[in-house]
Each structure stands twice: as C-alpha cells, then as structure tokens.
C-alpha positions as CSV (number, residue, x, y, z in Angstrom):
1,X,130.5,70.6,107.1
2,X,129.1,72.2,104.0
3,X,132.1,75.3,104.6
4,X,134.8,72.4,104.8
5,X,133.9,71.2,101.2
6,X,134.1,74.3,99.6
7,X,137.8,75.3,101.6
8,X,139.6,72.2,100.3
9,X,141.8,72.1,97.8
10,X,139.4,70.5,95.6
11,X,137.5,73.6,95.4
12,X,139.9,75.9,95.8
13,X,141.3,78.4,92.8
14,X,144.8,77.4,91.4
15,X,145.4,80.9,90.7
16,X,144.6,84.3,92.7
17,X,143.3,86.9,90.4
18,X,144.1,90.5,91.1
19,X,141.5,93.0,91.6
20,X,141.8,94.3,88.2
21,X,142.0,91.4,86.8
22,X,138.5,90.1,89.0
23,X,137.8,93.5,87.2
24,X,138.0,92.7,83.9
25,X,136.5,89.5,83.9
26,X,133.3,91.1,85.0
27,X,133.5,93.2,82.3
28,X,134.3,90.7,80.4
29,X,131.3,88.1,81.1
30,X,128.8,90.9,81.6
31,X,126.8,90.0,78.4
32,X,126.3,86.5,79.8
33,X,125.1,88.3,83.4
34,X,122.3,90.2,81.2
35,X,121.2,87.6,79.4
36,X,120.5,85.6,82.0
37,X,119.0,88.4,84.0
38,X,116.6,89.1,80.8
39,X,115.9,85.6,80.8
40,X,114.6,85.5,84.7
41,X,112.8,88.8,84.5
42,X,109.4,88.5,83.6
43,X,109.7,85.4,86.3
44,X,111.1,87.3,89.5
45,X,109.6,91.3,88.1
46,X,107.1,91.3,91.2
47,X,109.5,90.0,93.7
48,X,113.0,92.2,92.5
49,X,113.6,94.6,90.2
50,X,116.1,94.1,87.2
51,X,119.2,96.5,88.4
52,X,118.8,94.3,91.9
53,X,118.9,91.0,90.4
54,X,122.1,92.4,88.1
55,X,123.8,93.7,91.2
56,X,122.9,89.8,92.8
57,X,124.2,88.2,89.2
58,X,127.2,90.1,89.4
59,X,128.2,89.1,92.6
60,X,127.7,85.2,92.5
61,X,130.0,85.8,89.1
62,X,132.7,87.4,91.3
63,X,132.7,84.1,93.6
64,X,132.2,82.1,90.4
65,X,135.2,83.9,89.1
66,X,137.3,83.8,92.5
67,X,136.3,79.7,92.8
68,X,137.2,79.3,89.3
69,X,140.2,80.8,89.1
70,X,141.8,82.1,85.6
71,X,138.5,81.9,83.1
72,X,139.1,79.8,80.4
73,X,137.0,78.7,77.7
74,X,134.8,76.3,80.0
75,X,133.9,79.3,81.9
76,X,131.1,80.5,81.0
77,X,129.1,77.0,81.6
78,X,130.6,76.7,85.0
79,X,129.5,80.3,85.8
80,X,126.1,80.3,84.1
C-alpha cells in the first residue's frame, strides 16, 4: 500500500534527471550531506563510522534528488 503512494503521480518527479546531471547535484548538495553527518556523529560513532553514514547520506540524497526532480531553491529543506 505504502509502495502505491510513493508510484503515483503525486510523488512522482516531473522531470528525469540524467546521470550527470544526478551527478552534479550530489556534488552540488554535498556540504549539506556533511554537515548533517557532522551533526549525527558523536550520536551514532559507536554504532557506524562517519565515511559509512556519508555513503548512507549520499544515497537517501540521490532518491531525494530522483523524487524531487530538478532541485530548486526549496531543495535543500525537502532533502535535509
């Protein structure tokens, strides 16, 4: 039920991003990835190291950035 929610149009992205673009975006947004992975550290340091929890922050930004569609200024809050 959960899976139909998130395959409607309601969720879905207006626009499909290329890889390069999905590319640059991470590039792009990787301060934000940091500095929330800088923030969570000290909290999750016994349970998963930092590069892990990077790897895990980049990857819910590429769905973040695949759901979205083209980032826009709004972005960021969405993503974070």
């Amino acid at each position: 039920m959960l899976q139909d929610v998130f395959e409607s149009e309601e969720f879905a992205a207006t626009l499909v991003l290329t890889p390069q673009q999905e590319s640059h975006y991470l590039q792009a947004y990787l301060p934000l990835v940091r500095k929330v992975v800088r923030q969570l550290a000290p909290q999750c340091n016994c349970i998963i190291d930092r590069q892990d929890m990077e790897q895990t922050a980049l990857m819910g930004l590429l769905n973040a950035i695949r759901r979205y569609g083209l980032p826009d200024e709004g972005f960021a809050g969405y993503a974070n």
